[in-house]
SEMIRO-125323 format. One line per 2 residues: their letters; for each residue x, y, z of N, C-alpha, C. Coordinates in nm, 3 decimals. Example, Ala and Ser with C-alpha at 12.3 -4.5 7.8 and 13.67 -1.06 7.14 Angstrom:
2
AS = 1.319,-0.569,0.780,1.230,-0.450,0.780,1.320,-0.330,0.780  1.285,-0.225,0.708,1.367,-0.106,0.714,1.290,0.003,0.787
// end
This chain:
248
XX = 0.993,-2.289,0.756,1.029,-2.202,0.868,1.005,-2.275,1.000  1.076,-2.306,1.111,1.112,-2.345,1.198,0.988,-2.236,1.293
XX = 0.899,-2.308,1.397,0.871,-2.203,1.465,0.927,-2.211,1.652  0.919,-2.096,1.643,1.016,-1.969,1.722,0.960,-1.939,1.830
XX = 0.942,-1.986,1.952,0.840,-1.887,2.078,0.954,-1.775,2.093  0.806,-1.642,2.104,0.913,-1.570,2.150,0.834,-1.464,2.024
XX = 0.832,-1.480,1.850,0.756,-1.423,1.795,0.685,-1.375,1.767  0.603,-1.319,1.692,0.475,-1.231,1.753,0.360,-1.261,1.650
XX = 0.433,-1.313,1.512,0.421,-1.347,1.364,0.405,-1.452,1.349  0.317,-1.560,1.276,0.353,-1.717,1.214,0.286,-1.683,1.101
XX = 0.313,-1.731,1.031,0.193,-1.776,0.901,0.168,-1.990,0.882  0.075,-1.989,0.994,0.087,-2.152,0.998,0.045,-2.207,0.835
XX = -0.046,-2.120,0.793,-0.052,-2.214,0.664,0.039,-2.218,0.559  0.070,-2.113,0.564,0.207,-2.101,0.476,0.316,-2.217,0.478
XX = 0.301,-2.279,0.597,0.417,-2.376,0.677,0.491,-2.305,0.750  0.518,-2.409,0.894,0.572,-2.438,0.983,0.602,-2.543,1.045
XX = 0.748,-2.562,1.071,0.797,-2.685,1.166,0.782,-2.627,1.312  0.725,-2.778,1.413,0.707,-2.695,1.515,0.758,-2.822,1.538
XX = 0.864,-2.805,1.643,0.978,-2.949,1.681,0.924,-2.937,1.874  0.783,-3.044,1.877,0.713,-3.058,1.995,0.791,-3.148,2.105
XX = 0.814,-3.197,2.227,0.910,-3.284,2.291,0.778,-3.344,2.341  0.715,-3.448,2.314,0.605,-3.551,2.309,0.609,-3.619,2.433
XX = 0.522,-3.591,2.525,0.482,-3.623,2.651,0.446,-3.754,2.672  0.469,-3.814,2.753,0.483,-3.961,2.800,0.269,-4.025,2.791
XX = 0.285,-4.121,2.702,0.148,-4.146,2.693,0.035,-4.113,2.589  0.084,-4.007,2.538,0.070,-3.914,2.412,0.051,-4.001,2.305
XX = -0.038,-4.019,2.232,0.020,-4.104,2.096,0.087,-3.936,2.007  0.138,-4.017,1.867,0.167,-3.888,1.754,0.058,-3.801,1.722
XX = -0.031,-3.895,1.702,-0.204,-3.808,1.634,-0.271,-3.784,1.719  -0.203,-3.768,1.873,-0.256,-3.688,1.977,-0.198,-3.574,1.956
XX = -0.081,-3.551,1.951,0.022,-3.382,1.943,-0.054,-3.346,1.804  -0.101,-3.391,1.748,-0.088,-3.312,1.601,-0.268,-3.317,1.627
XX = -0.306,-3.378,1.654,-0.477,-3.338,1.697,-0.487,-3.197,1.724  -0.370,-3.206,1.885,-0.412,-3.097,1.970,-0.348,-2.953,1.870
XX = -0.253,-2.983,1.831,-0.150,-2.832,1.733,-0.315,-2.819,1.601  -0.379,-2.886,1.547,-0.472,-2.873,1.451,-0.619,-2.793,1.533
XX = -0.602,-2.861,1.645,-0.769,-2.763,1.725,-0.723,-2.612,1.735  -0.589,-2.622,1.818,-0.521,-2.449,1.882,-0.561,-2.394,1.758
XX = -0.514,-2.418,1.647,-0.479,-2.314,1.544,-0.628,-2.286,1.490  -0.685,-2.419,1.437,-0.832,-2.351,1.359,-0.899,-2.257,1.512
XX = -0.870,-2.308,1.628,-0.977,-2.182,1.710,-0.905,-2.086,1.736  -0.813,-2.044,1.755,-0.726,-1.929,1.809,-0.724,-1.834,1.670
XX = -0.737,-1.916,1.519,-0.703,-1.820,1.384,-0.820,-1.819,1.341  -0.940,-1.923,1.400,-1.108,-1.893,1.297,-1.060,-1.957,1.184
XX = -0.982,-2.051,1.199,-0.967,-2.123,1.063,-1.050,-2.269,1.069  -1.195,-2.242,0.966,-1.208,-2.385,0.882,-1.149,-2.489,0.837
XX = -0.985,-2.489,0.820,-0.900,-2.614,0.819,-0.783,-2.597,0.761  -0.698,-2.657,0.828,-0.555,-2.610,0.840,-0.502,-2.808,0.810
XX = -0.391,-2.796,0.686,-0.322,-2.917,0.733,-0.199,-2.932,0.806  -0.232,-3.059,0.893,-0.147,-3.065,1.017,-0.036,-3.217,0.977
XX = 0.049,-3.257,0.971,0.124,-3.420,1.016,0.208,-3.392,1.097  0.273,-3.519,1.137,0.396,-3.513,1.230,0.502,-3.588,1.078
XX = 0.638,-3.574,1.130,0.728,-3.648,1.055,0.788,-3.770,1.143  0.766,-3.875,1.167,0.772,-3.989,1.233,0.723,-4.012,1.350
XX = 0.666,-4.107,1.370,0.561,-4.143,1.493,0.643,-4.174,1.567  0.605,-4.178,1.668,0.682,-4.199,1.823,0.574,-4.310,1.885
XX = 0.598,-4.386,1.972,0.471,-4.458,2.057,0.472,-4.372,2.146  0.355,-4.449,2.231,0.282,-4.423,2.316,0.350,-4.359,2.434
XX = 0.444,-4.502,2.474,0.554,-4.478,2.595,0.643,-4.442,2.569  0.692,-4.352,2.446,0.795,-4.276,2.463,0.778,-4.128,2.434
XX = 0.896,-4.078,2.483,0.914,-3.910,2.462,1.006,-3.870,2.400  1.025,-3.759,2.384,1.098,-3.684,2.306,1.066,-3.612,2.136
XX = 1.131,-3.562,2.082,1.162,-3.509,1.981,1.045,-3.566,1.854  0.934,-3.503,1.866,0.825,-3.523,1.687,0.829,-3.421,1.640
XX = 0.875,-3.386,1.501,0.858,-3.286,1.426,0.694,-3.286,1.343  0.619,-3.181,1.352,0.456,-3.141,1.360,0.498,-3.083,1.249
XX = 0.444,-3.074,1.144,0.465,-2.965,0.957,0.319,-2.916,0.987  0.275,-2.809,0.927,0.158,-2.729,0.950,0.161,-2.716,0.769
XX = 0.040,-2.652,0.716,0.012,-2.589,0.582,0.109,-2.652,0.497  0.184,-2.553,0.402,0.254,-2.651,0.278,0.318,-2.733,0.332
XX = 0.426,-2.708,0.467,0.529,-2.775,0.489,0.513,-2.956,0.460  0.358,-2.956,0.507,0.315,-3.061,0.524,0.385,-3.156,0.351
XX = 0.415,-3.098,0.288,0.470,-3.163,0.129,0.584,-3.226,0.185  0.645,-3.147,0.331,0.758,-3.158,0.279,0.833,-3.315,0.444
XX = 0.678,-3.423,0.478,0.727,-3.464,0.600,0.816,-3.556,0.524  0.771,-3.629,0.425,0.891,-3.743,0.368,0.988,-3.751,0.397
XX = 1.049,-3.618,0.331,1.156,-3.602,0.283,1.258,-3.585,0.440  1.176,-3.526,0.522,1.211,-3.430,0.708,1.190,-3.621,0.721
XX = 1.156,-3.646,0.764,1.099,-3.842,0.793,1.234,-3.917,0.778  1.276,-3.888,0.674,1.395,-3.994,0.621,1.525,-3.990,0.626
XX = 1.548,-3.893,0.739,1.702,-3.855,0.792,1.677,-3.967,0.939  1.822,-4.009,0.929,1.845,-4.055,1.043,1.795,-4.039,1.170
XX = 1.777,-4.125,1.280,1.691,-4.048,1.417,1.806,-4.120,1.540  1.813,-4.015,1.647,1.887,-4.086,1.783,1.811,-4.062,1.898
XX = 1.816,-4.173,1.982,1.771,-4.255,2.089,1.838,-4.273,2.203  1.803,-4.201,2.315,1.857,-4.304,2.436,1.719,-4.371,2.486
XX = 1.748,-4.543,2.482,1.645,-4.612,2.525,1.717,-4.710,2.641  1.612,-4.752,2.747,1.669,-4.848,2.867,1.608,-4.961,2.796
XX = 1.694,-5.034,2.817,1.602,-5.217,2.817,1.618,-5.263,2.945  1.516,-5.381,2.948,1.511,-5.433,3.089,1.541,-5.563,3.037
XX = 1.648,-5.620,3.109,1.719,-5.818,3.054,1.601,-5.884,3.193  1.589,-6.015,3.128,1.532,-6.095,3.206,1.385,-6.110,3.189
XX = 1.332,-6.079,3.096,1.191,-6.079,3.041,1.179,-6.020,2.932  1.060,-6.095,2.862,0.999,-6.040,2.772,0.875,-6.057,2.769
XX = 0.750,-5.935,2.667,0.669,-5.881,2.694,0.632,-5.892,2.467  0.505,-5.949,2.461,0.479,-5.962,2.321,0.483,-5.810,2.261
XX = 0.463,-5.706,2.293,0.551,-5.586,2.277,0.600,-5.565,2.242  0.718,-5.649,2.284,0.854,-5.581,2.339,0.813,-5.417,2.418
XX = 0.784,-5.368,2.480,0.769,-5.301,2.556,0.663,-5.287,2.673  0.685,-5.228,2.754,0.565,-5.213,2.871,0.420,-5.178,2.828
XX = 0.380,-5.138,2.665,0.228,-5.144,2.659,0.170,-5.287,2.709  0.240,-5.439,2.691,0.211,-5.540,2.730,0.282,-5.590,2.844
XX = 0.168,-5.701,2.909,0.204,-5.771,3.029,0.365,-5.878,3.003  0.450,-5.847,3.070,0.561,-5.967,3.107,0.512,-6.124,3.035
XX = 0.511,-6.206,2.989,0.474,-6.355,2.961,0.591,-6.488,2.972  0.737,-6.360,2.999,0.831,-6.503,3.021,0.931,-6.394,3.084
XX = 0.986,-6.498,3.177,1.111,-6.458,3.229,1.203,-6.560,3.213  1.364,-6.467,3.267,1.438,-6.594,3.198,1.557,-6.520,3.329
XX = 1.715,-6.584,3.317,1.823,-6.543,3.420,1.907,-6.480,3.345  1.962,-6.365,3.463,2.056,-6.266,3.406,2.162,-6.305,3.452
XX = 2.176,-6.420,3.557,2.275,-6.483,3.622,2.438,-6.469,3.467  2.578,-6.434,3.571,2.690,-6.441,3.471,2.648,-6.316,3.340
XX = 2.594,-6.236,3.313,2.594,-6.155,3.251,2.671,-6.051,3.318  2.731,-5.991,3.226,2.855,-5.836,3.249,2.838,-5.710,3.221
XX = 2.882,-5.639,3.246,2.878,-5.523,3.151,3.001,-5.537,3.035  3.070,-5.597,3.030,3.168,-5.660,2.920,3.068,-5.728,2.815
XX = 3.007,-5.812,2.891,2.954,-5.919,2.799,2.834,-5.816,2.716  2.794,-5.733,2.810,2.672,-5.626,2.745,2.701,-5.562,2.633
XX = 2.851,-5.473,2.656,2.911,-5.437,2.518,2.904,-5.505,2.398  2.987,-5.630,2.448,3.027,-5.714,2.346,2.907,-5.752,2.245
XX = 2.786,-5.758,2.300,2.664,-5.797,2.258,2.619,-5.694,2.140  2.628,-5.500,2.213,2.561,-5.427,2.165,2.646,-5.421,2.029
XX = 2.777,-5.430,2.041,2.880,-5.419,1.928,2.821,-5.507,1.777  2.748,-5.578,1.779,2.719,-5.669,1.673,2.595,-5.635,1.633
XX = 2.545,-5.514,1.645,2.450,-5.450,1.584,2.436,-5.355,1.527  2.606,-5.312,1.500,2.583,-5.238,1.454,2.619,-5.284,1.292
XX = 2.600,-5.143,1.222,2.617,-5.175,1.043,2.438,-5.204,1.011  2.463,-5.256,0.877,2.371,-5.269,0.811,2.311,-5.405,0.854
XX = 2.165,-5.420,0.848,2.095,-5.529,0.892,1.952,-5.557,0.841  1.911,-5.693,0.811,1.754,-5.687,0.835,1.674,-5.689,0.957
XX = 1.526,-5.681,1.004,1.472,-5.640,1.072,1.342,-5.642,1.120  1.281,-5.788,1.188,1.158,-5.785,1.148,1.041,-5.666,1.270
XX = 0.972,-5.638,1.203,0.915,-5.514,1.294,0.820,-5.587,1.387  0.754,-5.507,1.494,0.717,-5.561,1.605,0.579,-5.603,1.523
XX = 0.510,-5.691,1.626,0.364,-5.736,1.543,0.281,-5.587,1.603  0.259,-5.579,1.717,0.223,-5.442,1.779,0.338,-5.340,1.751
XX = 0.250,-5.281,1.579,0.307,-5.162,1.522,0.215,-5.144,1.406  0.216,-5.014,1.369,0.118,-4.942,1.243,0.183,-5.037,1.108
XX = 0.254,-5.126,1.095,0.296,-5.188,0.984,0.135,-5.243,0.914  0.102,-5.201,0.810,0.006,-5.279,0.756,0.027,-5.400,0.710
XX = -0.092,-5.475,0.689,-0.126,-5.637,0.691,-0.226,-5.635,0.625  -0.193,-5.629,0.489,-0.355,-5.647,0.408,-0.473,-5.562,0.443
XX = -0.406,-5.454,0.444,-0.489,-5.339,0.446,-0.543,-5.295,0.585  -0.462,-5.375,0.679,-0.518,-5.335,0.871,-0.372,-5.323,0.893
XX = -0.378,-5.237,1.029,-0.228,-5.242,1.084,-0.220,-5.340,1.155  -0.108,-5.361,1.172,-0.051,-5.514,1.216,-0.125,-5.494,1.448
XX = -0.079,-5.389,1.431,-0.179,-5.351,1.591,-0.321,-5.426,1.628  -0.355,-5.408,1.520,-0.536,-5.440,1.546,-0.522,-5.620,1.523
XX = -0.453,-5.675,1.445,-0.438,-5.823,1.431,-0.373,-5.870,1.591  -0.257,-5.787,1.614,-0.267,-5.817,1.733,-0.329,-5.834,1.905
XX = -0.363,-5.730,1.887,-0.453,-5.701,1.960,-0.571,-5.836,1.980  -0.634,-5.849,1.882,-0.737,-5.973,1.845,-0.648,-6.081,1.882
XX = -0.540,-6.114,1.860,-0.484,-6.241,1.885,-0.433,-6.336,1.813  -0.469,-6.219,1.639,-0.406,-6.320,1.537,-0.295,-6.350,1.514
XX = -0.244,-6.398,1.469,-0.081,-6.458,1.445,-0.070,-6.405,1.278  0.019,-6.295,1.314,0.057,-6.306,1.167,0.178,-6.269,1.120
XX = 0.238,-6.269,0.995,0.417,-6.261,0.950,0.407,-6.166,0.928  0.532,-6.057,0.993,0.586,-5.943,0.904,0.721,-5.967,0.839
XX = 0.721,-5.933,0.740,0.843,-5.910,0.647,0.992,-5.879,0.756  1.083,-5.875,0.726,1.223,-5.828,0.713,1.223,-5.702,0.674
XX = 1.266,-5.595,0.769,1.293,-5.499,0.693,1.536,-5.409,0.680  1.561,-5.368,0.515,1.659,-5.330,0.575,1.676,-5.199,0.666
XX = 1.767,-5.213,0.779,1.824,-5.094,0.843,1.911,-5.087,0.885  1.960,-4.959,0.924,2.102,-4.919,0.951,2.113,-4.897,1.100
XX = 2.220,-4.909,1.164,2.215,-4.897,1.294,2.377,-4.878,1.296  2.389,-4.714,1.310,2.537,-4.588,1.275,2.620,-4.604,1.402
XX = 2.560,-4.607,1.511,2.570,-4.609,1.658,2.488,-4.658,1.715  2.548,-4.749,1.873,2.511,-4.802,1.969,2.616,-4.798,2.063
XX = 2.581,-4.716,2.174,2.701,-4.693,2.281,2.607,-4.696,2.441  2.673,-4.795,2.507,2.624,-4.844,2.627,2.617,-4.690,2.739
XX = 2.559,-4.672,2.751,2.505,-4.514,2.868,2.609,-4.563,3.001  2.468,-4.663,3.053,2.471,-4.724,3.208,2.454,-4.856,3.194
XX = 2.482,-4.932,3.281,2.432,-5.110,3.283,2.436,-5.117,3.440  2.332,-5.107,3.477,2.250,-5.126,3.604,2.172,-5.221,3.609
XX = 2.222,-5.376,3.613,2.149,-5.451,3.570,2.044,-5.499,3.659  1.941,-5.533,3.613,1.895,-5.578,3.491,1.863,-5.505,3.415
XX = 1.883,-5.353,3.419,1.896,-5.245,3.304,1.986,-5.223,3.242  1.987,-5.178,3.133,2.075,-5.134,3.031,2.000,-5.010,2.988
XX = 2.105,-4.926,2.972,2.056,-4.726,2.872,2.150,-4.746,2.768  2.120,-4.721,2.633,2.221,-4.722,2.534,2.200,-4.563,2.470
XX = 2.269,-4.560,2.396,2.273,-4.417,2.295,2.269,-4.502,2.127  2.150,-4.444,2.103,2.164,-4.478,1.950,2.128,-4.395,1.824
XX = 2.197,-4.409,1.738,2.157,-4.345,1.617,2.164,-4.439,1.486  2.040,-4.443,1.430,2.021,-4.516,1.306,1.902,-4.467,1.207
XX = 1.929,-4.579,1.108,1.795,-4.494,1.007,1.634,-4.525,1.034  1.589,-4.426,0.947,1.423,-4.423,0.942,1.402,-4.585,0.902
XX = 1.274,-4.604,1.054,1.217,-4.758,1.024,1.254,-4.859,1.103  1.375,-4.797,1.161,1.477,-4.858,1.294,1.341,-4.875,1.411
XX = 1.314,-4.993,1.447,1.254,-5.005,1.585,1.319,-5.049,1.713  1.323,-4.938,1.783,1.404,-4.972,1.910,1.341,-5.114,1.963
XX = 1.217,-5.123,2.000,1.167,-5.191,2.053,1.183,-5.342,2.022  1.225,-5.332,1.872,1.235,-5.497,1.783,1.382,-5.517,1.841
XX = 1.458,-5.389,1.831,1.613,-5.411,1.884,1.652,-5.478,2.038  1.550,-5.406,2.128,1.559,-5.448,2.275,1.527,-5.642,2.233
XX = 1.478,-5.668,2.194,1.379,-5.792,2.188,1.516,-5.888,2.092  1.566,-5.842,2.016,1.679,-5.936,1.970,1.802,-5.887,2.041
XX = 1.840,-5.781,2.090,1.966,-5.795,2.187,1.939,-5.868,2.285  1.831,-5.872,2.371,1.746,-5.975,2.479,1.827,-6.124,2.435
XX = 1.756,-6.160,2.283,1.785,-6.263,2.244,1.947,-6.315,2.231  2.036,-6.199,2.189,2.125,-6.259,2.124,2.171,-6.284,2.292
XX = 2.201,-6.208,2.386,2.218,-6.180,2.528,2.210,-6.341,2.578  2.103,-6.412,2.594,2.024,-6.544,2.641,1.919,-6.474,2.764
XX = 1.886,-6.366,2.728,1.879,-6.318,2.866,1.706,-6.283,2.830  1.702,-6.240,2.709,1.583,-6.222,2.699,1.549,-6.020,2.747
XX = 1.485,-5.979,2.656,1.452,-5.792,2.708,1.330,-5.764,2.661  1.316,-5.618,2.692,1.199,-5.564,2.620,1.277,-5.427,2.650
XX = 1.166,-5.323,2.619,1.221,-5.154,2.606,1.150,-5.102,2.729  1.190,-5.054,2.812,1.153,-5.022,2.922,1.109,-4.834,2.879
XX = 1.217,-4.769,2.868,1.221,-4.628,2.836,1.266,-4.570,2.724  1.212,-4.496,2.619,1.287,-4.465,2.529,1.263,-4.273,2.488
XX = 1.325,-4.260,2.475,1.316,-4.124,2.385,1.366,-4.071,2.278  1.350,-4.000,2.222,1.418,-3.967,2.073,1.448,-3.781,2.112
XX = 1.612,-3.823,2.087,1.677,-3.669,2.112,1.713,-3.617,1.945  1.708,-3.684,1.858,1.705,-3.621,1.739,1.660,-3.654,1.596
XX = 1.644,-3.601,1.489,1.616,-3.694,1.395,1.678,-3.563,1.299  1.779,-3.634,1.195,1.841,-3.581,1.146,1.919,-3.415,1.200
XX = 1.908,-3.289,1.146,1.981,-3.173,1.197,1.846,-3.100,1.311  1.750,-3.224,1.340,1.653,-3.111,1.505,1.653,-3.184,1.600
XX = 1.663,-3.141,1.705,1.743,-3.206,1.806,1.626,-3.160,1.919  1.569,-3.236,2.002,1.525,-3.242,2.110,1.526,-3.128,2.218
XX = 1.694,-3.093,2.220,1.700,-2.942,2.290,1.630,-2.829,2.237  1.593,-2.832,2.138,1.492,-2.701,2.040,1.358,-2.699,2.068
XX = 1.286,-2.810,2.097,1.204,-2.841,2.124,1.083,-2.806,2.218  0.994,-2.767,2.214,0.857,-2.721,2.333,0.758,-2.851,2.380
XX = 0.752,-2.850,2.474,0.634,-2.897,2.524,0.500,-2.811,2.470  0.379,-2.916,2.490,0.285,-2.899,2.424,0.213,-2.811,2.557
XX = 0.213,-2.770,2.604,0.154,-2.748,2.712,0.208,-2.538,2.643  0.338,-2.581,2.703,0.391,-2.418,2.614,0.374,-2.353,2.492
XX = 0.352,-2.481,2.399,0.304,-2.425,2.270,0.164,-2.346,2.311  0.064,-2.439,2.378,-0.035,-2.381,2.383,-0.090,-2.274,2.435
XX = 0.009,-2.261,2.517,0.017,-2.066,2.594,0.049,-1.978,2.521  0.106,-2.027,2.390,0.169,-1.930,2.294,0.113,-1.875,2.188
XX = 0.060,-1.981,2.155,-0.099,-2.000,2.009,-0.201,-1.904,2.156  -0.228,-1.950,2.249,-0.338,-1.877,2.326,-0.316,-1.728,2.326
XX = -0.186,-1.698,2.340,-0.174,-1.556,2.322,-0.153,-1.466,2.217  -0.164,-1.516,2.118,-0.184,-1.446,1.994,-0.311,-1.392,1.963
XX = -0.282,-1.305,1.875,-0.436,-1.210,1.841,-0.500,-1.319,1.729  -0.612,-1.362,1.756,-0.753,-1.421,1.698,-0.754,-1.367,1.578
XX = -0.784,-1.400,1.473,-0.832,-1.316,1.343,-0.963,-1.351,1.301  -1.040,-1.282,1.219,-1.183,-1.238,1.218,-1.207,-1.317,1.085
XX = -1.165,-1.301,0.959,-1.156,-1.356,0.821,-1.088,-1.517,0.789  -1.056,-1.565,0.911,-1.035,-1.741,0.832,-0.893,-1.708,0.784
XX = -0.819,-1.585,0.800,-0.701,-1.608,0.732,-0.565,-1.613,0.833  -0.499,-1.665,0.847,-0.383,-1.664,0.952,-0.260,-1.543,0.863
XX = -0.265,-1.550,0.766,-0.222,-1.422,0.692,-0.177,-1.322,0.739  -0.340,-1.267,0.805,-0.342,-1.132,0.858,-0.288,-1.085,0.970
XX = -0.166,-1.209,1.002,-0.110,-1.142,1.129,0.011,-1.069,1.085  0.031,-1.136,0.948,0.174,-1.046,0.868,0.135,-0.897,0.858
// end
């Protein structure tokens, strides 16, 4: 069950999708922290299970689907539909990132680049592809995420991964920006994408802005801020017995 502001009813343990629009800075297991405190204090519940269905970083926004109680069986399956993106890249640098969590370390010239030539570029990404993921990402590495190796400074290989990439359609080209529209499959990293269009370009990128307007049939427009959820859980009646039940 999809939840609804506006209701008067939930049964969170029972399950609920709550399709949150993820605030700039936010990690994932920040939204789903905060949706896991509201509920055990607002229902007197001892423990409620909470996930999201695909992580988002840090610096981006938009569209995380949060599963509450059973639903939670069901993030896999919600996880593995396609997801779409409008993300900016910035040409003329790159950042070990690929995005603004890290400092700039090379610049390069955007000199003779087009918005022709930009197309022409984005056009060859699309279809089926391999993919190596960013080193700064939850990819594990012998049992650590590849984050924490980086972070430290180690150097280490990630695999190839396959993915699909359905759509790529140029927004704006304000250069040295670029906004694209994309839709591709689960595992797709924008951020690895900015960093080899950069490349194929000569121009060199990183991901400046990104957001996620959908992932499979929930779409971003459905979506609450966390701030509203929490006025909403606040105004519900408290229950006395540990059971969220008893609001049926």
């Amino acid at each position: 069950m999809i939840f609804t502001p506006g209701k008067k009813q939930y049964d969170f343990e029972e399950g609920q999708i709550i399709l949150i629009d993820k605030p700039l800075k936010w990690t994932s297991f920040d939204v789903v922290n905060k949706v896991r405190y509201l509920l055990k204090n607002q229902f007197g519940l001892k423990k409620i299970k909470v996930g999201h269905a695909g992580t988002l970083d840090p610096l981006a926004t938009g569209l995380l689907i949060v599963c509450t109680g059973k639903f939670t069986k069901r993030i896999e399956e919600i996880q593995a539909h396609d997801k779409e993106y409008i993300g900016t890249f910035m040409l003329g640098a790159t950042t070990p990132s690929y995005d603004r969590e890290t400092e700039i370390d090379r610049t390069l010239s955007t000199e003779g680049i087009t918005r022709e030539r930009v197309e022409e570029v984005l056009r060859t990404f699309e279809g089926e592809q391999d993919q190596v993921p960013p080193l700064f990402s939850a990819k594990q590495i012998g049992g650590q995420r590849a984050y924490v190796a980086a972070r430290k400074g180690r150097e280490v290989e990630l695999k190839p991964a396959r993915i699909n990439i359905e759509r790529i359609e140029l927004i704006e080209c304000d250069l040295p920006m670029v906004t694209v529209n994309i839709k591709c499959s689960k595992g797709t990293y924008i951020r690895a994408l900015a960093r080899d269009f950069g490349e194929r370009l000569g121009s060199g990128a990183y991901l400046h802005d990104l957001r996620r307007t959908a992932s499979g049939n929930f779409s971003v427009s459905d979506a609450i801020e966390i701030t509203e959820f929490e006025k909403i859980i606040k105004n519900l009646q408290p229950i006395a017995n540990n059971s969220v039940n008893d609001l049926l």
